[in-house]
Each structure stands twice: as C-alpha cells, then as structure tokens.
C-alpha positions in Angstrom: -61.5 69.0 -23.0 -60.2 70.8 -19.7 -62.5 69.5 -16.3 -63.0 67.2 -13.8 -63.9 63.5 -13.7 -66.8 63.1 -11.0 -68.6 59.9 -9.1 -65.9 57.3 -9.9 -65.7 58.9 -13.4 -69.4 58.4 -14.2 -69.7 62.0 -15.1 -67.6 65.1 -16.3 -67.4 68.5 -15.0 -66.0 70.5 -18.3 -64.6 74.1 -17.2 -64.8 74.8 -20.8 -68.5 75.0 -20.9 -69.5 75.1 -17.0 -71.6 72.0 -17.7 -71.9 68.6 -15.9 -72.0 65.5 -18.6 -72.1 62.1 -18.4 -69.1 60.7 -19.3 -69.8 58.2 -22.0 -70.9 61.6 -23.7 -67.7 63.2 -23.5 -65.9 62.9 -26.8 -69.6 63.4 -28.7 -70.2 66.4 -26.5 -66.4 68.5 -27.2 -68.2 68.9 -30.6 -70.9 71.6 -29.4 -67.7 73.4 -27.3 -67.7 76.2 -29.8 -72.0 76.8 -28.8 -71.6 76.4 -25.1 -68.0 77.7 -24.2 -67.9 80.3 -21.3 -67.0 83.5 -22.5 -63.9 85.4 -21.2 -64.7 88.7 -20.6 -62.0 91.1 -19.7 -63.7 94.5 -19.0 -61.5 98.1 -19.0 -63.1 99.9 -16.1 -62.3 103.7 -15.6 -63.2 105.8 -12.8 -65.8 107.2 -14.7 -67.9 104.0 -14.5 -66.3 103.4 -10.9 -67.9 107.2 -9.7 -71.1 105.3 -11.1 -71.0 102.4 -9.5 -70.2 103.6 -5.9 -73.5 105.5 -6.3 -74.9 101.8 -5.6 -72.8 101.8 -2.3 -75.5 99.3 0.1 -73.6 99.4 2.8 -71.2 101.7 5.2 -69.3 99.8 8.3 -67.7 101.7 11.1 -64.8 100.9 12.9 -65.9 102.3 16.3 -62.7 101.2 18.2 -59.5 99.4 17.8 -60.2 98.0 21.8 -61.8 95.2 22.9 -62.3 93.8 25.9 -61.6 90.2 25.0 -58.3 88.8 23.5 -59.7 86.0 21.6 -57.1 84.0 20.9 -57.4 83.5 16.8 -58.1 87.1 16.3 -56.4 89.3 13.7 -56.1 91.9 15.5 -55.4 90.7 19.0 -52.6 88.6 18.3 -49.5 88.8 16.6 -50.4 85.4 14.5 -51.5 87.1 11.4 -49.0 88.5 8.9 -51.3 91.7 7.1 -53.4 92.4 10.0 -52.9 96.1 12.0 -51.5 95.3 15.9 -53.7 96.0 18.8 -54.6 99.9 19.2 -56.7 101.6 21.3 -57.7 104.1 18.5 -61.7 105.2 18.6 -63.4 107.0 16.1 -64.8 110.3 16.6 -67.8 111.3 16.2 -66.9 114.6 13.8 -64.9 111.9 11.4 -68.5 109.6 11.4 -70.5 113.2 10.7 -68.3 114.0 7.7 -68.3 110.2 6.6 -72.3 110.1 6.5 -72.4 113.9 5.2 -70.0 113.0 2.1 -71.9 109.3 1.2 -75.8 110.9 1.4 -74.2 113.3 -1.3 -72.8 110.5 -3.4 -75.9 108.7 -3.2 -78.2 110.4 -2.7 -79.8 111.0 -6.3 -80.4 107.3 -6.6 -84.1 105.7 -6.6 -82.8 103.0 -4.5 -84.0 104.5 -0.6 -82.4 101.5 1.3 -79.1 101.8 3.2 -76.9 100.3 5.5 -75.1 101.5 8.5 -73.3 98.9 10.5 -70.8 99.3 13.5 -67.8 97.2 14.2 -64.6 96.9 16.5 -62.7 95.9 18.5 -65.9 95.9 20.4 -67.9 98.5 19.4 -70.2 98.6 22.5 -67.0 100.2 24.2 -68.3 103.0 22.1 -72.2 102.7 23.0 -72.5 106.2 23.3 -70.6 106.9 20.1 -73.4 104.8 18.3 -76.1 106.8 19.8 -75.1 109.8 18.0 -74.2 108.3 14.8 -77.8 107.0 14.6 -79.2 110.2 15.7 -77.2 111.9 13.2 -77.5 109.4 10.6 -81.2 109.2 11.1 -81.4 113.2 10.9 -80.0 113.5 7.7 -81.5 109.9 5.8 -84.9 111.1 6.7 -86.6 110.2 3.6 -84.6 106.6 3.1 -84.9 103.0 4.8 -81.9 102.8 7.0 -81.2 99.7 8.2 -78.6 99.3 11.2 -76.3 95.8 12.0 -73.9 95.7 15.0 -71.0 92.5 15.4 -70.4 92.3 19.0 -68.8 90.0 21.1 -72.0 89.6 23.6 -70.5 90.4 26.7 -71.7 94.2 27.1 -75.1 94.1 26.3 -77.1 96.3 29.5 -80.9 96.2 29.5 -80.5 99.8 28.3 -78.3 98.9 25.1 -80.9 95.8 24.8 -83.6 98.3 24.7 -81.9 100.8 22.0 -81.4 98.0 19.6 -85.0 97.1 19.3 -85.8 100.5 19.2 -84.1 101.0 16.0 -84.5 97.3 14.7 -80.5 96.8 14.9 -79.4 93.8 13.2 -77.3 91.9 15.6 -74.5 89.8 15.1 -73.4 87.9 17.8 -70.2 85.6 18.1 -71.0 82.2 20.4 -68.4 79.8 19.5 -70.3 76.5 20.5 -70.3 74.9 23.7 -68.9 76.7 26.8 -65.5 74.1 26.2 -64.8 75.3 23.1 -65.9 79.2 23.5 -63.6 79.5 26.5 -60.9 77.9 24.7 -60.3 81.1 22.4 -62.7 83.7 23.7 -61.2 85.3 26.7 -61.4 88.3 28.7 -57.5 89.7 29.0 -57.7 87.7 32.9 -58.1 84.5 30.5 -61.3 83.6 31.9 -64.1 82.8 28.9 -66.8 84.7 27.7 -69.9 82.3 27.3 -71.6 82.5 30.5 -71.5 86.2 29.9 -72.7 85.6 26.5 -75.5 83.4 27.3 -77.2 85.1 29.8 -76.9 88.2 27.9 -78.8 86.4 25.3 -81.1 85.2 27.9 -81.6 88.8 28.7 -82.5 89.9 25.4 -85.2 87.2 24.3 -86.9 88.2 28.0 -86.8 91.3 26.9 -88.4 90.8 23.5 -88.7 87.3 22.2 -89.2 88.5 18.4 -86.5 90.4 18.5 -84.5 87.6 19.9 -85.5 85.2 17.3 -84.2 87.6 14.6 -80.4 87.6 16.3 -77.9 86.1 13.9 -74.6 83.8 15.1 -71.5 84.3 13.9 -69.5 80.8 15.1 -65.7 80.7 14.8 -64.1 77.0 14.2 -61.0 76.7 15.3 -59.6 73.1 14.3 -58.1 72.0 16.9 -61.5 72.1 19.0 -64.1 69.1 18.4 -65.9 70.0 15.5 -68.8 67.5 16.8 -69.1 69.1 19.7 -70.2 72.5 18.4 -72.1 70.7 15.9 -74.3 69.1 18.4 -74.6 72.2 20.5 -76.0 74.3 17.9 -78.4 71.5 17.6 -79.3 70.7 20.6 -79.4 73.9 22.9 -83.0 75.4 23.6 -81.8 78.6 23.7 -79.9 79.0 20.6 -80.9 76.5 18.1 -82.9 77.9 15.7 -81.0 81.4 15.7 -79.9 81.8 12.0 -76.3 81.4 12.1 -73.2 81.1 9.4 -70.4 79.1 10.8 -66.7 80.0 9.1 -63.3 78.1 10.0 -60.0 80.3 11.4 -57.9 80.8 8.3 -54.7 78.8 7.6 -53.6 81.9 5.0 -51.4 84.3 6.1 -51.1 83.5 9.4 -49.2 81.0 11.5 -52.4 80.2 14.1 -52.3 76.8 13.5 -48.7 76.2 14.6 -49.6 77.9 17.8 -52.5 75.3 17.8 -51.9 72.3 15.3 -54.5 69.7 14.4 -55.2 66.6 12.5 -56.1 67.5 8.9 -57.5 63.9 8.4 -59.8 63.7 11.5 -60.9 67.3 11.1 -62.2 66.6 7.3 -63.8 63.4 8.7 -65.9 65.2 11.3 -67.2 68.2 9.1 -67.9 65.0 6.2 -70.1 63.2 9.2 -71.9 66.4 9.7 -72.6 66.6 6.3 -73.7 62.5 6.0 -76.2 63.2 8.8 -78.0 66.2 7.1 -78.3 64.4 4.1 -79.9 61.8 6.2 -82.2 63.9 7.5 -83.0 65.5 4.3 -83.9 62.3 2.1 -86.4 61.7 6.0 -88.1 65.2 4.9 -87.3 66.2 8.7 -86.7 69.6 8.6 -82.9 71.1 8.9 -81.8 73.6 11.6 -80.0 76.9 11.1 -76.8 75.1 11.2 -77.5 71.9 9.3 -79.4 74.4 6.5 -75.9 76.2 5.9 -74.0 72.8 5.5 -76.4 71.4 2.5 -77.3 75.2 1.4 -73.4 75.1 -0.2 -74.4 72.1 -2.2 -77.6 73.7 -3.6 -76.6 76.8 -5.0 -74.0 75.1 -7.4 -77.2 74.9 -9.5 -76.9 78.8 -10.1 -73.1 79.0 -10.5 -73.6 76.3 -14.0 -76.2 78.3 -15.3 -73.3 81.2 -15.8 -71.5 81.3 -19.3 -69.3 84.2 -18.6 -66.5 84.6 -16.7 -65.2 88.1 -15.6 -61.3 89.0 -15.6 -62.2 90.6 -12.1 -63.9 87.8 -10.6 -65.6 87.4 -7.8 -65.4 91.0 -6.7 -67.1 93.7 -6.3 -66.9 97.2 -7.8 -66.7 99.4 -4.8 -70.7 99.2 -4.7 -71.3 96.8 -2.3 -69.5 97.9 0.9 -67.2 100.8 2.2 -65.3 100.1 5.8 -64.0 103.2 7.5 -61.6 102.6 10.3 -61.0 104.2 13.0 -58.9 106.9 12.1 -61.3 108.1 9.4 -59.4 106.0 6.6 -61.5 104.1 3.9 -61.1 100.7 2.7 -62.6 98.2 0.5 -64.7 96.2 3.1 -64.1 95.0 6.6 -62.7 91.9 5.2 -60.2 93.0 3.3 -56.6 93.6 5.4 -55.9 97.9 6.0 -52.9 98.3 3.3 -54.9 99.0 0.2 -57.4 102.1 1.6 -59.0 103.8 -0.8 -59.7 107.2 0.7 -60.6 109.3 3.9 -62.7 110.9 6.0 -61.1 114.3 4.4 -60.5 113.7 0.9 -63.5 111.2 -0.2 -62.5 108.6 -2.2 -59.8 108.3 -4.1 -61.3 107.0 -7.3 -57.6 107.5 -9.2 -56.2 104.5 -7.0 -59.6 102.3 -7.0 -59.1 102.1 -11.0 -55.4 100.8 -10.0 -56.6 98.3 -7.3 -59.3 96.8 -10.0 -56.7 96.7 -12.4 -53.8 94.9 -9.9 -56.5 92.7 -9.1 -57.7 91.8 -12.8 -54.2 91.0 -13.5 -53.5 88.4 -10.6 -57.0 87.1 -12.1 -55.5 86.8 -15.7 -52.3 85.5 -14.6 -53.4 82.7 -12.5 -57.4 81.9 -12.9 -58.2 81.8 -16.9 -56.9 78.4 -17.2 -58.4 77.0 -13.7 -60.7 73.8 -13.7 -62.8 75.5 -11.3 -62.9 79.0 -12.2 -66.7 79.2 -12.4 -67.5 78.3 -9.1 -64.4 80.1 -7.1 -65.8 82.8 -4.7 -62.4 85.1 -5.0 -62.6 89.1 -4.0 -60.4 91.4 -2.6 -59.6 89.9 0.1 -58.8 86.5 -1.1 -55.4 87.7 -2.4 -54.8 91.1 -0.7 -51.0 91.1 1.0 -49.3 94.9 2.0 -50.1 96.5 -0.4 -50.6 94.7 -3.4 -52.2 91.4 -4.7 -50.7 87.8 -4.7 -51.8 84.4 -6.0 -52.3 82.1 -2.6 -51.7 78.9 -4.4 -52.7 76.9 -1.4 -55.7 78.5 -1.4 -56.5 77.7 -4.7 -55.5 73.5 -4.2 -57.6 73.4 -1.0 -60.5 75.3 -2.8 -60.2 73.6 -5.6 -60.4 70.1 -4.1 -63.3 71.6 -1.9 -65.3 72.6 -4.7 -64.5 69.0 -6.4 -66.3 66.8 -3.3 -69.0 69.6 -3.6 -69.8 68.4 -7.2 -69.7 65.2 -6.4 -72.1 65.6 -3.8 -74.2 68.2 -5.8 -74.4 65.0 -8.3 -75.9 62.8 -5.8 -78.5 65.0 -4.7 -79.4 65.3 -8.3 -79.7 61.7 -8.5 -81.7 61.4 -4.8 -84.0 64.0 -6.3 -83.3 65.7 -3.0 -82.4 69.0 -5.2 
C-alpha cells in the first residue's frame, strides 16, 4: 500500500484511499482498497465545454500600469531576479482597451443567473492610474447596472490621498494592502527608487483611512511578504502586537525560491528559518488548547491544519488538478493582452482586448497541463492534498514539473498530517 507513515509510525496516511489509519490496521485495512480507492479521473475537455465554463468567469483583474513607484527588492517585476517574469515597463492601460474588455465579458456572461462580479485593479501601482480607475468604475458601473459588482484594489499604501480614501468607501473597494511587518523588516525590501522604506508612509496612510472611517478600516486586508532572510519572529510579533494593525485580516505568503535566484542575492539559514515558523506554530497551538482566541495571523497558521479535514473527504482525483477552468479569474495586462490569472507568468496569454479569447489555445493549455499532471502526479504520496494550478509549473511558454517544489511540498504537507493528527487527538479539531 502506497502512503506515509505518521506520529512515529503510530498511524498511516494511504494515498491509495486518501484515508488516515492506524497502523496496526494496515495490512487488515489493504483488503477494502478496491471499496475506498480514489478514483483517477482523466477528463477530455473541448472548447465547447470551455465557452461554458468561462460564462462562470467571477472575477476580471486589470493591469493598470507596468510603473511603480517602489522597487521592492523581491519583486518580479522590479528586478531582474526572476527567470519568467516581464522586465520593468512603464506601459499603462488605456482606458478604450478596459471599455472593450468590460463590453466583450458582460456579453459572455451576461445570460447567467449568477448577478455577482468582480472587477479588481492591479500594477505596478495602480493608484499611478487613480484617474484611470475612476472611469473604469464609472463605465463598469454604467453598463453592470442590474448585477452586484464588487471592486478590490492591491496597492502598495503609499498613495492613498483623503480623496482616493473617500472614493474607495464610496464604492465599497476591497483593499489589499502590502505591510511587510515591522518598519526593520518593511524597509529592508520595500523601497522608494531613493532606497528609503515605505512604512511610515504606509502606516499613516492607514492611520488616515480608519480616521476617516473606522468600519471601513476594519474591513482592509494585509497582504505580508516574508522574505527569509528577515526575522520571521519579528513580524510575527508585530502583527500581534501593534494596535493599529492587529486584527486586520491578513494572509502572509513567503518569496519563492522557484524560478528565481532571490535567495542567492539574500541567502538564509534553512534550519533556523523552519525552527522559527515551527515556534509560531507551537505557540498558537498553545493558545488554542487555553480557548484564548487567535488573531488574524495566528488563525491562518492553524487554519492550514484544519482544512485537511475536507481534502480526505475527496475520493477523486482529477488529471488537471488543482486548477481551474478559465472560470475563476481572467488578468488583462496592460497592453490589452489576456492571461490566465495574475499569478500565472505573461507567456501563455490566452487572448486580447481585440480578438476575445482564444478558446482554440485554452483547450491546448488544459491539455499541456493535464499531461505534466499524468506524467508526474498519478503516482505521488500526496497527490490529494497538493494545491497545483497554472502557475505552479508555468515556464515560457509551456509547462514543467518543478521537482523541488514537489519534495518541499511534499515534506510540508507530511508535518501538516502529523500535526492535523494531533489536533485530532487534543480534540482541538
């Protein structure tokens, strides 16, 4: 039986059936494989059912600008670190290219019962472009008059006037704001192109808003970047500590070590990084089995653990993964071109501003994808739990296995089951 020994070999993650056992159970429990195996399903899509499924579309991103005014120094697209990633352009949307965009997706969509849609703005920085946003809400407002439109902005912080303030909570924006930690750390990588920091910008920016409107402020969500070669502990206990910020929901994610070479630029020690984040975790356990309740930041860090409940309730596993079908997102960069998602590197666009998609080389994309999938994923211990999309594997232009991705997520995923195990046993979940 293909798995996992967990807890000192107490227990038994089989891949075969996406269960947990205990382990003096194993060699009884290989005889119900045949009832409980997860199925392989390996689904032909055409663009028939790829037209349908775009109809779903929940969210459209703009790429307002290429510029920024900061040249943070683990960006993809400020530095020449990151091997896939476009070089620094001062390219702006316009706004005829946003009106043909929004005119060609209310026409795709518009026949579903679904009302609720997405429209979200991005850079560079796309408050460079405050004025370009205006219109495209205006416009985008105009022509969605019966639907639920819902608006989202990342922004760097460091632009936002009393008059920009006021136009988000006008029209309920959801805003995304990066704040790195403590002013140490933010300064480190966040810099204006001078190389001073950003923070004391970005705080009393944020200062400005919840004087402003305190509700609204409440509702702001953090997007922290760790970089590890900065004190993990010291943005921990500034995210729990600061008055200001503390109980803003927030999602922390780490600077990738794929397809870059950051970390040479700014090595660090593997060992002591992984001991840090494992303290974190210790001490919102701790604070769990007290019943004290956890903060934005602690929530995310036990959240992980708790949703591995869902991912062994699934018996199928899909020869495209983790991914989506084109329904979830649509990116549109500057220059009017179409791609899968924001996350997703610019060499595998799917269509333009002029043309609409290009549903002939979606069906190819799937289908490249499905085959990396096949190639490399069937036999996997872990394939059950493995979060892979697009983007996981996208290169120029095609997809390739990352085996070091796959070891470090697979030994991730391993500690996670082991902790899921113990607070199964703590009756904490």
């Amino acid at each position: 039986m293909k798995g996992i020994f967990l807890d000192n070999s107490r227990f038994f993650y089989s891949s075969e059936t996406n269960t947990i056992i205990n382990s003096e159970f194993k060699d009884i429990y290989e005889n119900f494989i045949p009832k409980r195996k997860v199925e392989i399903e390996d689904i032909e899509v055409s663009e028939t059912i790829i037209q349908s499924k775009v109809k779903n579309l929940s969210q459209i991103t703009f790429e307002v600008t290429q510029e920024c005014n900061l040249e943070c120094k683990y960006c993809a697209y400020s530095s020449q670190r990151y091997f896939y990633q476009r070089t620094p352009s001062a390219q702006s949307l316009s706004f005829e290219t946003g009106r043909k965009v929004l005119n060609y997706i209310k026409k795709i969509i518009d026949g579903r019962s679904n009302r609720e849609f997405a429209i979200g703005f991005y850079g560079g920085e796309p408050l460079l472009k405050y004025q370009l946003i205006k219109q495209m809400v205006t416009y985008a407002k105009n022509i969605f008059k019966d639907w639920e439109l819902l608006f989202t902005m990342t922004t760097n912080g460091t632009l936002l006037t009393e008059e920009i303030i006021r136009f988000l909570i006008d029209h309920s924006f959801y805003l995304h704001v990066s704040l790195d930690g403590p002013e140490e750390n933010h300064d480190a990588k966040r810099v204006f192109s001078n190389g001073n920091g950003s923070f004391q910008q970005v705080m009393k920016n944020l200062n400005k808003i919840k004087e402003i409107n305190e509700e609204y402020f409440k509702k702001i969500f953090l997007n922290p970047t760790i970089s590890k070669d900065l004190s993990f502990e010291k943005t921990v206990d500034f995210f729990r500590y600061n008055e200001l910020v503390k109980r803003l929901p927030q999602r922390y994610s780490y600077v990738s070590e794929k397809d870059n070479d950051y970390y040479r630029h700014f090595p660090f020690d593997q060992q002591t990084f992984r001991q840090s984040v494992r303290n974190f975790y210790e001490s919102v356990l701790e604070k769990k089995r007290k019943k004290i309740e956890l903060l934005p930041i602690e929530f995310n860090r036990i959240d992980q653990r708790e949703k591995l409940d869902s991912y062994l309730k699934n018996k199928h596993f899909l020869t495209t993964a983790g991914t989506c079908f084109f329904d979830n997102r649509l990116f549109i960069d500057a220059y009017g071109r179409f791609h899968i998602c924001e996350k997703v590197n610019q060499s595998n666009p799917i269509g333009s501003a002029e043309s609409g998609y290009n549903f002939s080389r979606m069906k190819q994309i799937l289908k490249e994808f499905s085959e990396v999938i096949k190639a490399h994923c069937l036999e996997c211990d872990v394939n059950c739990f493995c979060e892979r999309c697009f983007a996981t594997f996208a290169k120029d232009g095609r997809f390739e296995m990352d085996h070091e991705y796959c070891k470090n997520r697979k030994k991730i995923l391993e500690n996670m089951l082991n902790d899921f195990i113990q607070l199964k046993r703590e009756g904490i979940i």
